[in-house]
C-alpha positions as CSV (number, residue, x, y, z in Angstrom):
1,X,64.1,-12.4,151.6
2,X,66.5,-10.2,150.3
3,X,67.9,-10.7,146.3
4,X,70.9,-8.6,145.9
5,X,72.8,-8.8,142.6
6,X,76.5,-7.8,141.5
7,X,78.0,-6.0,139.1
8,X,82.0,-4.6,139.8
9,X,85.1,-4.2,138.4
10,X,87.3,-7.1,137.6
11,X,90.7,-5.7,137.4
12,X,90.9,-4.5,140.8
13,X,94.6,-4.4,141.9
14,X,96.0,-7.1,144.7
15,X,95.4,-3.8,147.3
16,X,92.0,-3.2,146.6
17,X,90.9,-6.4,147.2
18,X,91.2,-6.5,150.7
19,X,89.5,-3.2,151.1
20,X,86.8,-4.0,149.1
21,X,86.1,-7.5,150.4
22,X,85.5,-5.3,153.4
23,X,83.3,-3.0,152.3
24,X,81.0,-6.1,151.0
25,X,81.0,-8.0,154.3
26,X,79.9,-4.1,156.1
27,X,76.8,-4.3,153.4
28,X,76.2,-7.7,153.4
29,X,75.8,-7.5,157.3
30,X,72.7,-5.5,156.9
31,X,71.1,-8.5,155.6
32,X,72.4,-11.1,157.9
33,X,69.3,-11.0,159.9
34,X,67.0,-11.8,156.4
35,X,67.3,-14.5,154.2
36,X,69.8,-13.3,151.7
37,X,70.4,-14.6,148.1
38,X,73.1,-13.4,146.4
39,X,72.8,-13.2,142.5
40,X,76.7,-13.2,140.1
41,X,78.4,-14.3,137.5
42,X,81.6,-15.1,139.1
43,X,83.3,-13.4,137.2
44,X,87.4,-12.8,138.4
45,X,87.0,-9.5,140.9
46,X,84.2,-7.9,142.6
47,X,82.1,-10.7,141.2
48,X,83.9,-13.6,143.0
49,X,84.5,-11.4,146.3
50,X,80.8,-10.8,146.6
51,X,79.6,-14.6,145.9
52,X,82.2,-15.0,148.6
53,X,80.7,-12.7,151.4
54,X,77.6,-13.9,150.6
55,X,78.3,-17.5,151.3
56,X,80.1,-16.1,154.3
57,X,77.5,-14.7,156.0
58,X,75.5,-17.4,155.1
59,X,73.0,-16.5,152.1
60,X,71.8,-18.4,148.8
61,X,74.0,-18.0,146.2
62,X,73.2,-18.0,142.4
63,X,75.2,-18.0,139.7
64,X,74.7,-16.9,136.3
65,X,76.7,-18.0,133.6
66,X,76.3,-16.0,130.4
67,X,77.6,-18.9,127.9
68,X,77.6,-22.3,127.6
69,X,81.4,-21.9,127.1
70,X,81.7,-19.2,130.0
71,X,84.1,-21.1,132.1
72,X,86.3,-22.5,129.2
73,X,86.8,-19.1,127.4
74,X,87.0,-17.1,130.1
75,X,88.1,-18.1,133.6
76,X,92.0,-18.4,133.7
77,X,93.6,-21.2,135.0
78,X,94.3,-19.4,138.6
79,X,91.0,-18.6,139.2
80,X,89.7,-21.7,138.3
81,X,89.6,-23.5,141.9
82,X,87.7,-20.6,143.1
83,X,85.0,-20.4,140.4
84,X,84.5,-24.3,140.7
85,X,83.8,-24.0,144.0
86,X,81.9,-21.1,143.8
87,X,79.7,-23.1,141.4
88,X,79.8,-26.1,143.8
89,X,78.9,-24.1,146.7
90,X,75.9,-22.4,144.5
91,X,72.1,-23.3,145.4
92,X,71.4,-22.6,141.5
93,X,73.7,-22.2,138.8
94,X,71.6,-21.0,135.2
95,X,73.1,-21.0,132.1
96,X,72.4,-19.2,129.4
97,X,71.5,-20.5,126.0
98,X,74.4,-18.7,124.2
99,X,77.0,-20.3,122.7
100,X,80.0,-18.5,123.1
101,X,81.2,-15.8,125.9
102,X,80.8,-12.4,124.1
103,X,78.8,-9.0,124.4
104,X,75.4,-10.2,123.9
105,X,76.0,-13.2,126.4
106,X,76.7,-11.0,128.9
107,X,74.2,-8.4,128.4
108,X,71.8,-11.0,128.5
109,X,73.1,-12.2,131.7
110,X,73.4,-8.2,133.1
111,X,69.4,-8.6,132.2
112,X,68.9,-11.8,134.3
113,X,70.2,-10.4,137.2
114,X,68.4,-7.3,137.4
115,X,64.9,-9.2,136.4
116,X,65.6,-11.2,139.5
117,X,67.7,-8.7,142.2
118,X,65.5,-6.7,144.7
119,X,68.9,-4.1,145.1
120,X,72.1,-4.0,142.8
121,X,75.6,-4.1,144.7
122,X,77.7,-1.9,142.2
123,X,81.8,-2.0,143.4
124,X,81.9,0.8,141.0
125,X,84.7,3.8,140.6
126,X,81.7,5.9,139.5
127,X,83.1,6.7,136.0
128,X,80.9,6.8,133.4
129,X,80.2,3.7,130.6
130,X,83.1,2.8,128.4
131,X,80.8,3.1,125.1
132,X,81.9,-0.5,124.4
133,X,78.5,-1.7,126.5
134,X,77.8,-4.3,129.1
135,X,80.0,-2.8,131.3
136,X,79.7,-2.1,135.2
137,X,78.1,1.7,134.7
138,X,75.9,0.1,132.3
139,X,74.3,-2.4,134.4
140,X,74.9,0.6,136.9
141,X,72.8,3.0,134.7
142,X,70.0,0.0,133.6
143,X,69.3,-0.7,137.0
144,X,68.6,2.9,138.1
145,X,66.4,3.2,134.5
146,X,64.2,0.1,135.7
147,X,63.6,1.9,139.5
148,X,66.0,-0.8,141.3
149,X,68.1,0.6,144.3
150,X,72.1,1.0,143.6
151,X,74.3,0.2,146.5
152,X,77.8,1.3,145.1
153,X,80.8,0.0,147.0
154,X,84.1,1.5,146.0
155,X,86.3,2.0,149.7
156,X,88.9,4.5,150.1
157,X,92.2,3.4,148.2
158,X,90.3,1.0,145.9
159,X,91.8,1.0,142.5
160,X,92.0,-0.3,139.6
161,X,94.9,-1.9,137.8
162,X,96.5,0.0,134.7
């Protein structure tokens, strides 16, 4: 068994998510022949396109959600059929004792899924941390700190919007 936890960009733009969904399924096929769980907070993004290739290639998803009021305060109305049934399709779904959605809630989260991910999938532009924390080079950087391999997934022509 094979626990591979996410952390990406969520502001890809509308081109980028093709290519990236891509670059997942190549990875994820690596572990079709073990029993793959896949490990995200479904966030909008890399996030959601990796609970999706995991489900896809027929692993165990989990999803973390940093807040009690995660999906309230933060999914937006579009992306709400997808994170419901991401959270349907979910083997587990934990959810953190925090109140609302903000820095600490998802740093605690970012913890959770490296205590419990055996390799992180990063879809990561490679820049360095915003300063601002919790951030994709963060977790980036904390995993590589606590000795867990960094698969980072950014495809030719990925961007990001703005």
């Amino acid at each position: 068994m094979t626990t591979l936890a996410v952390t990406g960009h969520m502001d890809l733009t509308e081109d980028s998510v093709p290519l990236v969904r891509t670059a997942l399924d190549k990875l994820l096929d690596l572990y079709a022949d073990d029993t793959l769980v896949g490990i995200s907070c479904i966030a909008k993004g890399s996030d959601t396109l990796f609970a999706q290739a995991v489900l896809a290639v027929g692993g165990r998803l989990i999803v973390v959600m940093p807040s009690r009021d995660y999906r309230r305060s933060t999914v937006e109305q579009d992306d709400a059929p997808v994170f419901d049934q991401l959270v349907e399709a979910a083997g587990e779904v934990v959810v953190l004792p925090h109140e609302v959605a903000d820095r600490q809630a998802y740093d605690a989260a970012n913890r959770v899924l490296l205590e419990r991910a055996d390799r992180l999938v990063a879809v990561w532009n490679g820049e360095p941390p915003s300063g601002k924390g919790g951030g994709t080079a963060d977790t980036v950087l904390a995993a590589r700190a606590a000795g867990i391999p960094v698969d980072v997934v950014w495809p030719d022509g990925a961007e990001r919007q703005g």
